[in-house]
SEBAZA-942818 format. One line per field, with one value per atom (N, C-alpha, C): x, y, z; atom name; chain. Coordinates in pm, 1 decimal. Atoms other than C-alpha are relative to their C-alpha. Example, Ala and Ser with C-alpha at 12.3 -4.5 7.8 and 13.67 -1.06 7.14 Angstrom:
% residues 2
x	c(89.0,1230.0,90.0,-82.0,1367.0,-77.0) .
y	c(-119.0,-450.0,120.0,-119.0,-106.0,109.0) .
z	c(0.0,780.0,0.0,-6.0,714.0,73.0) .
atom	c(N,CA,C,N,CA,C) .
mol	c(A,A,A,A,A,A) .
This chain:
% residues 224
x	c(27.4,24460.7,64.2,-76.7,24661.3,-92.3,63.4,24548.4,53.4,-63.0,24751.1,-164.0,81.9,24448.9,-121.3,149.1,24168.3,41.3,-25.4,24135.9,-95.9,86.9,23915.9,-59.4,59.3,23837.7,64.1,155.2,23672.6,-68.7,65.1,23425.5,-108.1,115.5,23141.0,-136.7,131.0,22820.4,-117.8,105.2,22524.5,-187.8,103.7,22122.8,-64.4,49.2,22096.6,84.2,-131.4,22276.1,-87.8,62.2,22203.8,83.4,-130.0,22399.8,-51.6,7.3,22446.4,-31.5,53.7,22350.0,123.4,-131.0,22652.5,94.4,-125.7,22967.6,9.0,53.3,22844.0,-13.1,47.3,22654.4,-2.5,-56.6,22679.9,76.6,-101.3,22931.7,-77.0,29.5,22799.8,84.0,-77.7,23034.5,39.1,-20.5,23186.7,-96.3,105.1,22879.5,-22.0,-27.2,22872.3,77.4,-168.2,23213.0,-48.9,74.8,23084.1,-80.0,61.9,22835.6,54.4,-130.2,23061.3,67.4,-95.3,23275.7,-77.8,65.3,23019.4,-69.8,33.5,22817.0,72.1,-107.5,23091.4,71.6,-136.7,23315.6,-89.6,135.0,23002.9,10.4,94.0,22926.6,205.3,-111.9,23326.1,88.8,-57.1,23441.8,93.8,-116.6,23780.5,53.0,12.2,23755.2,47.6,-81.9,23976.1,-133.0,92.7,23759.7,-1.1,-25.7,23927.7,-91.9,124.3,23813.7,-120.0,125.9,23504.0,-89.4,82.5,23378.4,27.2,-29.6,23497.8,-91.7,39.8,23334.3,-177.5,120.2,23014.2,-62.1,58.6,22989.7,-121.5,117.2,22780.3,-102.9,129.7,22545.3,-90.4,177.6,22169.2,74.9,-62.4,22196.3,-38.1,40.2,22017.1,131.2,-164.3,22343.8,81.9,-72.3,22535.0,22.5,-0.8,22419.2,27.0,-71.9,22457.7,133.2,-151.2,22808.3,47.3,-45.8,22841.4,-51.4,-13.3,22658.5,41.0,-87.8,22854.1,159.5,-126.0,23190.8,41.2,16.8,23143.4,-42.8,60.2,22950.4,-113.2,88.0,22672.6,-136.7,81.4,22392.3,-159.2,132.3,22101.5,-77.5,87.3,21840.6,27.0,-43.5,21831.0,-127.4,91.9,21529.1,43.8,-114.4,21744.9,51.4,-85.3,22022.7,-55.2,65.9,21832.9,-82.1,20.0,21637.9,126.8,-123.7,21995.6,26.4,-92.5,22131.1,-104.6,116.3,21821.7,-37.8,-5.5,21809.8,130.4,-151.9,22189.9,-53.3,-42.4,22158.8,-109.5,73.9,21832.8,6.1,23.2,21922.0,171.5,-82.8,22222.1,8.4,7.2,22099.3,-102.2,94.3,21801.9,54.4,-73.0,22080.3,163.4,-158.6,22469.0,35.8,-87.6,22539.2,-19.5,19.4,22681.8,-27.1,36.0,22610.0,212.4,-74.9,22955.2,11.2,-12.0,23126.9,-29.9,76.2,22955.2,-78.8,80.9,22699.9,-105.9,107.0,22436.5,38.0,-56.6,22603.7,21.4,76.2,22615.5,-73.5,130.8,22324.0,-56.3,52.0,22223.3,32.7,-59.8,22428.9,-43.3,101.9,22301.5,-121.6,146.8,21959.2,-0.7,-6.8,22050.2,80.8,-46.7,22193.9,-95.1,118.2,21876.1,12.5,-43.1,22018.9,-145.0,33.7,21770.3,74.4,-36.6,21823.8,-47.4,38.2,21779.2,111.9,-78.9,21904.9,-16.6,-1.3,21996.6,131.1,-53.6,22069.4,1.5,53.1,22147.2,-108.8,83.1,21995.4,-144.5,109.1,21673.0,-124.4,83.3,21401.4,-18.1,39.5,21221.5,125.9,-154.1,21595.8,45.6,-133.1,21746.3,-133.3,107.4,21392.5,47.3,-10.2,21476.6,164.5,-192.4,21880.2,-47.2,-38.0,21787.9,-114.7,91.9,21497.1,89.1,-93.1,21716.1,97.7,-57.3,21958.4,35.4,64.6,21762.3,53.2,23.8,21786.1,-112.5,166.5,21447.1,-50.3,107.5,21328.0,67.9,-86.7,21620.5,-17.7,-13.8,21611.2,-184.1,154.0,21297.6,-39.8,72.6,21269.0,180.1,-48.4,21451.0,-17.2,50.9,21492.8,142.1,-149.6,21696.1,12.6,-52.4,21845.5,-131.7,152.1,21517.7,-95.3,118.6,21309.7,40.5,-6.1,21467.8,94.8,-12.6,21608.2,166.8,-82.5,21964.4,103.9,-121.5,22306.6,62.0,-77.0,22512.0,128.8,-133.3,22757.8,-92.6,99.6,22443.2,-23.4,30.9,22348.7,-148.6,153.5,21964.9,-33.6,52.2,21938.0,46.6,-59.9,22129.5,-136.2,34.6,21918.1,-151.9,155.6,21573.2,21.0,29.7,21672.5,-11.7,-34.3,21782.6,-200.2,159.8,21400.3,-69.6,97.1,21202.4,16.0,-53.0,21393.2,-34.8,53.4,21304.5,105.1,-143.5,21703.4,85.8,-130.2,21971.9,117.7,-122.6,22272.5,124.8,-101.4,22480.7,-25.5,79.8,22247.5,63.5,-12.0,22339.1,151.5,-65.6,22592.2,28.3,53.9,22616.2,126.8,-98.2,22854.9,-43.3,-7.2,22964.8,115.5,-155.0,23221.3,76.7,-47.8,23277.7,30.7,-50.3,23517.0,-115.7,68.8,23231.5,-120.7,134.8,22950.4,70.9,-17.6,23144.1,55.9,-45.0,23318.0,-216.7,156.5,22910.7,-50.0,60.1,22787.3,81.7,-87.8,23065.2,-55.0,26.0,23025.0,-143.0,85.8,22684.4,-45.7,1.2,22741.3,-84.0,58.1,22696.8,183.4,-115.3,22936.2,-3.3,11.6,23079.2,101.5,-90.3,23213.3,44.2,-6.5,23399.0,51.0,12.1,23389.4,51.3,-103.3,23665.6,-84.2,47.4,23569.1,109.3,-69.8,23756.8,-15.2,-60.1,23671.8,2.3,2.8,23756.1,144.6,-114.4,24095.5,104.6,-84.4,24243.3,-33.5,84.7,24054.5,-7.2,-1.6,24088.3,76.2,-91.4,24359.8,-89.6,20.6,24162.9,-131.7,114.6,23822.4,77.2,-39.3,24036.4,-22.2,-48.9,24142.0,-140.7,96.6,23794.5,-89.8,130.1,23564.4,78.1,-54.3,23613.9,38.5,-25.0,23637.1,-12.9,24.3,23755.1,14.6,-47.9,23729.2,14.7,-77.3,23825.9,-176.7,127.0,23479.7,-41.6,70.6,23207.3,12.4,-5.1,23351.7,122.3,-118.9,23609.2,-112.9,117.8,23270.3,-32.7,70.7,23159.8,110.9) .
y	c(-79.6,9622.2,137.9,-147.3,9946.5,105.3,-129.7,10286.0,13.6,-29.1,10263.7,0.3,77.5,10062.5,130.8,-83.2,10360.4,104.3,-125.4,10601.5,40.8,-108.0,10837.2,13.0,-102.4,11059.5,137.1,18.0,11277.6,-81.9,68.0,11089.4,78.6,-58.2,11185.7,-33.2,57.0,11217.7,-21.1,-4.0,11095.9,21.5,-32.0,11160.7,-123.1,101.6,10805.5,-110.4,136.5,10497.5,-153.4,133.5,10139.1,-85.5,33.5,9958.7,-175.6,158.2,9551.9,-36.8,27.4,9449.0,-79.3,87.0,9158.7,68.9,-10.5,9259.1,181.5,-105.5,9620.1,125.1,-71.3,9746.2,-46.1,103.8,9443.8,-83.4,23.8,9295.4,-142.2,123.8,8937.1,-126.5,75.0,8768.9,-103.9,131.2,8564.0,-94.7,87.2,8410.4,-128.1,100.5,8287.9,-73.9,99.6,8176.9,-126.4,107.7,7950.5,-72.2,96.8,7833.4,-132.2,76.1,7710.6,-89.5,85.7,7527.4,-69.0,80.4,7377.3,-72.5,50.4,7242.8,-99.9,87.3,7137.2,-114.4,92.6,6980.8,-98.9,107.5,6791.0,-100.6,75.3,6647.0,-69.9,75.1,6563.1,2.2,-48.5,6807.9,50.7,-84.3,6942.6,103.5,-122.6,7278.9,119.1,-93.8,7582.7,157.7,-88.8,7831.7,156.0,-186.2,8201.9,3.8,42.8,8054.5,-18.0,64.3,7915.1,140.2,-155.6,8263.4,76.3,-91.4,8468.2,-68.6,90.6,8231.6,17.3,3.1,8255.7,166.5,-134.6,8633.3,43.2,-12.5,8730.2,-39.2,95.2,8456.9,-15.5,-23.1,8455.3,-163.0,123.9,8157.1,-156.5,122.4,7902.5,0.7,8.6,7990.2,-13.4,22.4,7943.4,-144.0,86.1,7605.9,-114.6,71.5,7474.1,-7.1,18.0,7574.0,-92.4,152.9,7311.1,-122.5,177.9,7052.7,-13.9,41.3,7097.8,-25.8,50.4,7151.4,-124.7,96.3,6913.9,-111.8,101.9,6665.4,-27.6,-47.1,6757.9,-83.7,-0.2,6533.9,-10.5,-57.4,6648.8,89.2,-132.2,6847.6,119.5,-164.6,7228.0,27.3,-11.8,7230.0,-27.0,70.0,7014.6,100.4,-53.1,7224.4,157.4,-125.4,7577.4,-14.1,10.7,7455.0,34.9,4.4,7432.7,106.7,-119.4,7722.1,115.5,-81.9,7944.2,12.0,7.9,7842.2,33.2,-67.0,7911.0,157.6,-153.3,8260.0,84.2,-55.1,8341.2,18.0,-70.6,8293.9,82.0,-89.1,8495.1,125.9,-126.6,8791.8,56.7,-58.6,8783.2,44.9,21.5,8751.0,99.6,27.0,8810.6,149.2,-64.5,9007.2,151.0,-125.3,9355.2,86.0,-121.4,9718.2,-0.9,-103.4,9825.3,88.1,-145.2,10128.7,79.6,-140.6,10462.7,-5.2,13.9,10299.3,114.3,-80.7,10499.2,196.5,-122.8,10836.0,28.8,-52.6,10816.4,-24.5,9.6,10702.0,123.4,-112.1,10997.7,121.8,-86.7,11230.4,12.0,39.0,11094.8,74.4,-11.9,11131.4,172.5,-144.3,11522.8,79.8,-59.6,11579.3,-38.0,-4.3,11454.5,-112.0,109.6,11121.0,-101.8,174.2,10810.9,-91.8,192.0,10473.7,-93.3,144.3,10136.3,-102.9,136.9,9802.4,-85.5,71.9,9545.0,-128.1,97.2,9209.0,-121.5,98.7,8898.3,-143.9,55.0,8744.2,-17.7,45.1,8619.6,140.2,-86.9,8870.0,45.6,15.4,8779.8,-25.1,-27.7,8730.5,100.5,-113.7,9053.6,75.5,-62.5,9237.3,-62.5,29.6,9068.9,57.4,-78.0,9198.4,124.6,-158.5,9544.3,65.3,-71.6,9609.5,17.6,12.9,9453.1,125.5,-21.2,9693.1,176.8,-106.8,10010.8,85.7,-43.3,10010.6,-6.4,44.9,9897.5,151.9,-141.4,10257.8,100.4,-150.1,10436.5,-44.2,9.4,10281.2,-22.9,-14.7,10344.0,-175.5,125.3,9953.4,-88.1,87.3,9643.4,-71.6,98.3,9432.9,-107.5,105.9,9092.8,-106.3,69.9,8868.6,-126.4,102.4,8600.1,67.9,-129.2,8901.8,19.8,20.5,8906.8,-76.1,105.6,8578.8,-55.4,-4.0,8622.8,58.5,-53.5,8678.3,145.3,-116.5,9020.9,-30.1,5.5,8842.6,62.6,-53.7,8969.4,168.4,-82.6,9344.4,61.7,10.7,9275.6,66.8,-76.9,9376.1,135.5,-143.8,9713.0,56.6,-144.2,9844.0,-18.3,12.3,9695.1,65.5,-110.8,9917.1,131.5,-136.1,10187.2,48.3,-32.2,10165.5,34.5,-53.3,10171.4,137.0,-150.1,10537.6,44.7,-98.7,10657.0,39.8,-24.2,10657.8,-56.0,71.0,10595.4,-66.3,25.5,10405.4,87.2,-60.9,10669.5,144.8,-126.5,10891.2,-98.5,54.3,10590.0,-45.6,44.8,10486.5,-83.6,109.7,10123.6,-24.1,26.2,10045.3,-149.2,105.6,9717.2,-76.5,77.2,9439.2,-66.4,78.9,9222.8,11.9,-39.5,9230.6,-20.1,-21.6,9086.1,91.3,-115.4,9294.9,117.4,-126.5,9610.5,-6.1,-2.4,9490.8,14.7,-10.1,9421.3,126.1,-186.6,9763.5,63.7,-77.2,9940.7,-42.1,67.2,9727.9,92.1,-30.8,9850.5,117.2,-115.7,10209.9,126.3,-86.2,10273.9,97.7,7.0,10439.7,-63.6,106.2,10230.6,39.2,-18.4,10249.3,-156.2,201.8,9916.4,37.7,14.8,9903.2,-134.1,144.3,9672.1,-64.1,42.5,9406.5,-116.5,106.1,9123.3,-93.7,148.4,8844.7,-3.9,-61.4,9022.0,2.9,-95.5,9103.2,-57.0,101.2,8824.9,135.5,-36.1,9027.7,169.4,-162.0,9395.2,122.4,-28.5,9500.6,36.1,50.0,9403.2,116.8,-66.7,9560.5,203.0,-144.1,9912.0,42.1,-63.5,9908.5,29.9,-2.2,9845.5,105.1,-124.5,10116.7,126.7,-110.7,10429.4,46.4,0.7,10454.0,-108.7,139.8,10205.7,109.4,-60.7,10310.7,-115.2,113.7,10123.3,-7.8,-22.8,10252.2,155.7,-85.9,10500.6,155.8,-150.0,10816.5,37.7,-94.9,10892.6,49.5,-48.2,10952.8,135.1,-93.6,11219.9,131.6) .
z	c(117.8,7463.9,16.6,3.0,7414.6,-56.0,37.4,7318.0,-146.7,202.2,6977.5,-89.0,45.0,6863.3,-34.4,32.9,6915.9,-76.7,143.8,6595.2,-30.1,44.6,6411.6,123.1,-113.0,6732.4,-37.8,-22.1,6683.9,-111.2,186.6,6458.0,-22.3,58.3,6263.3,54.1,-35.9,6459.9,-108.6,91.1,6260.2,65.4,-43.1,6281.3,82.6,-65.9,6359.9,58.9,-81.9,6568.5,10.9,12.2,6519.5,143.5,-81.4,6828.0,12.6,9.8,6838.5,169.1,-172.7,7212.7,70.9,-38.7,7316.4,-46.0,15.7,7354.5,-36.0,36.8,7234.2,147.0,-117.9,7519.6,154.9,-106.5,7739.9,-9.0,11.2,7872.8,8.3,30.7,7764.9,-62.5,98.1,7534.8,65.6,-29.6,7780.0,36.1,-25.4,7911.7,-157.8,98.4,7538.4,-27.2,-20.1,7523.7,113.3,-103.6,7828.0,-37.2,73.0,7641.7,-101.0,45.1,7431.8,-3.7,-73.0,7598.8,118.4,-41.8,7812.4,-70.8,103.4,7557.0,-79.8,62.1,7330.7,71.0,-90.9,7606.2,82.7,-45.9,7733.1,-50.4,67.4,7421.1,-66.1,28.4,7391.7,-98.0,136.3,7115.5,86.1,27.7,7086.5,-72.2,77.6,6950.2,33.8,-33.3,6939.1,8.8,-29.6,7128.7,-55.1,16.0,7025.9,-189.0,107.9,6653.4,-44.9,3.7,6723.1,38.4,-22.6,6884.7,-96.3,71.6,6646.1,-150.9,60.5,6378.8,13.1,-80.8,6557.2,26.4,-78.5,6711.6,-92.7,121.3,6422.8,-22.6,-4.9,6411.3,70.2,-68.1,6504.4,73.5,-100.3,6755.5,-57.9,52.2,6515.8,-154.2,29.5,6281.3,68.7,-79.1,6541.3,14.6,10.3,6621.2,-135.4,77.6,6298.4,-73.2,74.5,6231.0,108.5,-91.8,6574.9,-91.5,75.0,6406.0,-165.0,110.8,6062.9,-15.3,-2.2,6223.9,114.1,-85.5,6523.4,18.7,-29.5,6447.0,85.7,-57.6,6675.9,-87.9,46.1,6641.9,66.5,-49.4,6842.0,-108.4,75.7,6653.9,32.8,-22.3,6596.8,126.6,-138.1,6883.3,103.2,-105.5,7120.5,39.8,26.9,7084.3,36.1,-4.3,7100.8,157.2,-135.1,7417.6,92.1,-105.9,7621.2,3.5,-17.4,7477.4,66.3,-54.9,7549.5,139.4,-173.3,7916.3,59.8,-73.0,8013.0,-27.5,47.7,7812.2,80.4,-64.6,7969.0,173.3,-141.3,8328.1,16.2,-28.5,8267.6,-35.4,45.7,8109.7,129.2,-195.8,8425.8,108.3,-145.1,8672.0,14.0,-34.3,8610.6,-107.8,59.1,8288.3,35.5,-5.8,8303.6,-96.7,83.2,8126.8,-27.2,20.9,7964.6,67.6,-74.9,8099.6,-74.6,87.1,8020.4,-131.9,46.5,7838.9,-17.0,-20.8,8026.9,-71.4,-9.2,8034.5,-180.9,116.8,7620.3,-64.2,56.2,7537.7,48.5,-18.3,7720.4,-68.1,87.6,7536.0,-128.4,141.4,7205.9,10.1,-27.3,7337.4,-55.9,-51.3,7455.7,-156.1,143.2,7060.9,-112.4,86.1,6905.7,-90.7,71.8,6785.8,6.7,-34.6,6745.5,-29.3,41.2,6777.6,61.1,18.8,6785.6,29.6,-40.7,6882.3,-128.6,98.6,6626.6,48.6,-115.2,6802.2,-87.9,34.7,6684.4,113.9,-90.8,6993.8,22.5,-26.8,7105.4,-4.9,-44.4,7154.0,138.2,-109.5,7475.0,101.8,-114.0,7609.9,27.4,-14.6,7520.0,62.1,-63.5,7643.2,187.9,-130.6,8015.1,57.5,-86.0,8034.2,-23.3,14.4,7865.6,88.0,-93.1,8118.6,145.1,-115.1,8383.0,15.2,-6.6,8294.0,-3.9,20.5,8208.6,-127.1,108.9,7869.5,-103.7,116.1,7696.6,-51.7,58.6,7728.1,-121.2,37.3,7594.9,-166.6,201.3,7203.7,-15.1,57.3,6972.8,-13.7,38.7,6877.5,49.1,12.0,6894.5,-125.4,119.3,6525.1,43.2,-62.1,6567.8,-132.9,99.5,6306.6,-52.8,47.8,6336.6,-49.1,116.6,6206.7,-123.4,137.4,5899.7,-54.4,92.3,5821.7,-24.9,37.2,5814.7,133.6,-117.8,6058.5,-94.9,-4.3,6056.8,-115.4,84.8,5796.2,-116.5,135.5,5538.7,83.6,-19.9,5553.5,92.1,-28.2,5631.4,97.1,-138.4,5995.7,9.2,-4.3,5945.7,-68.7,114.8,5649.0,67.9,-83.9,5845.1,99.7,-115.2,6103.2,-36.2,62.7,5898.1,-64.6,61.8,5717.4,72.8,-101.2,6061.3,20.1,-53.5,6125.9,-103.0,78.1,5829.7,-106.8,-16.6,5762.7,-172.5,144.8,5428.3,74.0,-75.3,5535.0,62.5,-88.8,5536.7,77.3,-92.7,5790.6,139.0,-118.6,6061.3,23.7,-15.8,6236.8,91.4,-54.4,6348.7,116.5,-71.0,6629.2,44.1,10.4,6674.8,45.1,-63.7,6839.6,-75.6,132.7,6527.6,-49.1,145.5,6236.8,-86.5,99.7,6069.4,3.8,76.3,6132.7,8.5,79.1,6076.3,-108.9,173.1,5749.8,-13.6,56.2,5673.8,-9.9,-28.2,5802.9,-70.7,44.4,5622.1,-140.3,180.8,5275.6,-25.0,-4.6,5328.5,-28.1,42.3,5333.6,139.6,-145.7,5740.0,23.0,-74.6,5944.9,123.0,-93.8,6170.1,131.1,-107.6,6537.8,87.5,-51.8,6653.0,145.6,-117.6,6978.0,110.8,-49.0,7222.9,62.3,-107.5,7396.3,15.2,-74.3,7628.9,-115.8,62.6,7394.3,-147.4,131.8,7066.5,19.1,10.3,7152.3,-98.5,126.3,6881.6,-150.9,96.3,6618.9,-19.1,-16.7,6751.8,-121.1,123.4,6516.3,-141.0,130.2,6215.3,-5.7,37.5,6346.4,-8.0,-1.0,6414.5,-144.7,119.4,6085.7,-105.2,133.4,5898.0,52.0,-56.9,6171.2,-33.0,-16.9,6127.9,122.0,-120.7,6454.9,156.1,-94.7,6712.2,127.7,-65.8,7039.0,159.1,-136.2,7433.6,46.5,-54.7,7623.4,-90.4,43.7,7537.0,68.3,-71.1,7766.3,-154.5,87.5,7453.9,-84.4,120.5,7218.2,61.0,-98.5,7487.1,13.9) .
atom	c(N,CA,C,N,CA,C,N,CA,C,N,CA,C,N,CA,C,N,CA,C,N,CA,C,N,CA,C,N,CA,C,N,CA,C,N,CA,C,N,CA,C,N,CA,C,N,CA,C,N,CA,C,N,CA,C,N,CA,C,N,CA,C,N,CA,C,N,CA,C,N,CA,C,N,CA,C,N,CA,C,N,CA,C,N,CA,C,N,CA,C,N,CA,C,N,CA,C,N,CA,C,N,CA,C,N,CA,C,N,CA,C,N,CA,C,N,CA,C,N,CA,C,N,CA,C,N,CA,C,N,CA,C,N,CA,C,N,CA,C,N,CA,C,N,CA,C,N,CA,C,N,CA,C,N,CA,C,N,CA,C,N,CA,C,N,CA,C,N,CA,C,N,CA,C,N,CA,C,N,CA,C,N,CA,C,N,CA,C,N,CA,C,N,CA,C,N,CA,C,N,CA,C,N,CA,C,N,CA,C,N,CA,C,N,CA,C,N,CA,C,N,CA,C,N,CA,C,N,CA,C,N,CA,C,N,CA,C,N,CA,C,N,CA,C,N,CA,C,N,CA,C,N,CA,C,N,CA,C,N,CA,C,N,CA,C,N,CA,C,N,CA,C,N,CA,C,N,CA,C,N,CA,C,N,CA,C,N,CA,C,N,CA,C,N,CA,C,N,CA,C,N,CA,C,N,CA,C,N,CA,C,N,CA,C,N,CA,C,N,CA,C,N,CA,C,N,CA,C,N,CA,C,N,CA,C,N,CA,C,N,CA,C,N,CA,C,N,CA,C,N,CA,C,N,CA,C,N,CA,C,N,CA,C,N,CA,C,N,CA,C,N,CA,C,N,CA,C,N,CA,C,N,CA,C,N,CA,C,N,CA,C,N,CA,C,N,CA,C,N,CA,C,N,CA,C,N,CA,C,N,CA,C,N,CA,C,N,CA,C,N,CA,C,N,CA,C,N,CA,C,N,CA,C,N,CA,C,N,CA,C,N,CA,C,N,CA,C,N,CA,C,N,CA,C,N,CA,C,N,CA,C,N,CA,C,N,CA,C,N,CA,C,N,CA,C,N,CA,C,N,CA,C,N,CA,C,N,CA,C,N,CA,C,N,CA,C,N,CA,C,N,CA,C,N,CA,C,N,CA,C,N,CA,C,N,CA,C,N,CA,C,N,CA,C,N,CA,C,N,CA,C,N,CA,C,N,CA,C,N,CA,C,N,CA,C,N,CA,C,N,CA,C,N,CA,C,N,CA,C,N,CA,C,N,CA,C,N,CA,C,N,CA,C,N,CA,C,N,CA,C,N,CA,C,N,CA,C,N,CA,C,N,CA,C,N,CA,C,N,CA,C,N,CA,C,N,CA,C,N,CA,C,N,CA,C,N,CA,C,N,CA,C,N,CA,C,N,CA,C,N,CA,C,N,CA,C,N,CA,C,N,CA,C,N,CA,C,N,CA,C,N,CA,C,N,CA,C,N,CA,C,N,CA,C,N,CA,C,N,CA,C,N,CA,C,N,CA,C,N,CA,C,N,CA,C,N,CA,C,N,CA,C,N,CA,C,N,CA,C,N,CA,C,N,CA,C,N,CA,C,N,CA,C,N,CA,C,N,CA,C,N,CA,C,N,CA,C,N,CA,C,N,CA,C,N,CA,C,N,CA,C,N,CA,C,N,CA,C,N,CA,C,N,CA,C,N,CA,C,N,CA,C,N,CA,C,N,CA,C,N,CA,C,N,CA,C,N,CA,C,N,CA,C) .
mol	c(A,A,A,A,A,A,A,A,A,A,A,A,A,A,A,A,A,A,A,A,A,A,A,A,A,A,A,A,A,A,A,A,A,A,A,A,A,A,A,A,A,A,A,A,A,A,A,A,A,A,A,A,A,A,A,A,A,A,A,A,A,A,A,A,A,A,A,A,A,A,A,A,A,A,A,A,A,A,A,A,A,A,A,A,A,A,A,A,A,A,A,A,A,A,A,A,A,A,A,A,A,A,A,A,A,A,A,A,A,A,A,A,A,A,A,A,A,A,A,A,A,A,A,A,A,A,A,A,A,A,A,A,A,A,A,A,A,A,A,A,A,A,A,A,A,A,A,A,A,A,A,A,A,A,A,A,A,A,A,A,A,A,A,A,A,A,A,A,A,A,A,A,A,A,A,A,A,A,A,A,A,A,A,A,A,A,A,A,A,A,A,A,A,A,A,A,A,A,A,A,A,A,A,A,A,A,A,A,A,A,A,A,A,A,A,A,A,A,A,A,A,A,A,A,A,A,A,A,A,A,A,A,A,A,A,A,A,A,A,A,A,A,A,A,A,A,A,A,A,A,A,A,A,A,A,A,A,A,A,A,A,A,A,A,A,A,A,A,A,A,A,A,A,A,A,A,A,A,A,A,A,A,A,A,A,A,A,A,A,A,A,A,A,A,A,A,A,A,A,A,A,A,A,A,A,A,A,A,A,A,A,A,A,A,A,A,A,A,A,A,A,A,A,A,A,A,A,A,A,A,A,A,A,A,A,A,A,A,A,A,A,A,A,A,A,A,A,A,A,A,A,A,A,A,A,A,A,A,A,A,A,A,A,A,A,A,A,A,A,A,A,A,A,A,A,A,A,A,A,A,A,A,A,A,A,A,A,A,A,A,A,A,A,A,A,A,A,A,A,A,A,A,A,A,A,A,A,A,A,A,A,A,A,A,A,A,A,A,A,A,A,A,A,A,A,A,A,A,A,A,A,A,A,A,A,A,A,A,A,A,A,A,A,A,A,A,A,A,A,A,A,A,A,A,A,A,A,A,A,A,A,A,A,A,A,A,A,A,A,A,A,A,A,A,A,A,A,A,A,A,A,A,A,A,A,A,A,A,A,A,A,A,A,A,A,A,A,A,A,A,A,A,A,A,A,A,A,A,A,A,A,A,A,A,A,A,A,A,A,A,A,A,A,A,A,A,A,A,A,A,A,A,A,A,A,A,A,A,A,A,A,A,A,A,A,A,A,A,A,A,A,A,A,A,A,A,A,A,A,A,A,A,A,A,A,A,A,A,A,A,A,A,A,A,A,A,A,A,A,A,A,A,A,A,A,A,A,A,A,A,A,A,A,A,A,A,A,A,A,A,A,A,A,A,A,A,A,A,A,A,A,A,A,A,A,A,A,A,A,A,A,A,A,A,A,A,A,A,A,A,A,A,A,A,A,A,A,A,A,A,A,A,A,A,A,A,A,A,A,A,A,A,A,A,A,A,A,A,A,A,A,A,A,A,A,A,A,A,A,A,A,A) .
């Protein structure tokens, strides 16, 4: 990934920050990608993976699964299917995954400028509570809201503005940072500001998110 790619610096700090958890703050993504391709290649699908993640990043994990069993053929149940994935993801958020670089260092900064925020995950609950303790983040955001709390994946607005409501917040008081073309086209449509943020298994897609955040950036020491 080149430096061409990172733009609007400086950006516009806001009163509030919404931040997505995978690929975001931790370095998780591939573990999903793995999922992926273990799963799939198990069950004897042939599926173009850079697609299939990108397709997916967005999606609460019970959207997830059924874009396997509508484009795959996948015919285990959505319980089946959610058991497996829930046990890989959980002993790798207990065990393996990392923090991003200079995660800590601006969340603290934030903190020390009077910013709140919040997490807004499409992931599990009781999963992402075991990496972000692991990782010594639970304390630092006011709440956690996740895509099974209100019904809907990051390709809909829902989880932004339910975060934005707990703070007290208008859309354009926050600003959501994010790894996905689609949840920052979403957050943007929406009327956040948005910071897209690189990651390893985005880099098909990077281009696209530069152009729609106001600010893309590599790691979190250029915000600082």
């Amino acid at each position: 990934m080149t430096q061409e790619l990172v733009k609007g610096l400086p950006y516009q700090m806001t009163p509030f920050a919404i931040f997505d958890l995978d690929g975001t703050l931790i370095d998780s993504m591939p573990v999903w990608e793995g999922i992926d391709y273990e799963m799939l290649t198990a069950r004897g699908v042939v599926y173009d993976p850079v697609a299939t993640t990108e397709a997916t990043k967005a999606l609460s994990i019970e959207e997830s699964i059924e874009y396997w069993r509508k484009n795959f053929g996948l015919t285990e149940s959505m319980e089946e299917l959610k058991v497996e994935v829930n046990a890989r993801i959980r002993q790798a958020y207990a065990t393996v995954v990392p923090l991003k670089p200079h995660v800590h260092e601006y969340l603290d900064y934030l903190k020390q400028q009077g910013v709140r925020m919040c997490v807004a995950t499409s992931s599990e609950l009781e999963q992402v509570e075991v990496v972000m303790r692991r990782l010594d983040l639970w304390d630092r955001f006011e709440f956690v809201v996740t895509a099974r709390e209100v019904g809907r994946g990051k390709e809909f607005p829902d989880i932004y503005l339910e975060a934005a409501r707990r703070m007290g917040a208008a859309p354009h008081e926050c600003t959501v940072y994010e790894d996905t073309l689609a949840a920052v086209k979403t957050a943007a449509k929406a009327g956040f500001h948005t910071v897209g943020v690189a990651d390893s298994c985005g880099v098909a897609a990077a281009a696209q998110i530069s152009a729609e955040s106001q600010c893309y950036i590599l790691d979190y020491s250029q915000l600082m």
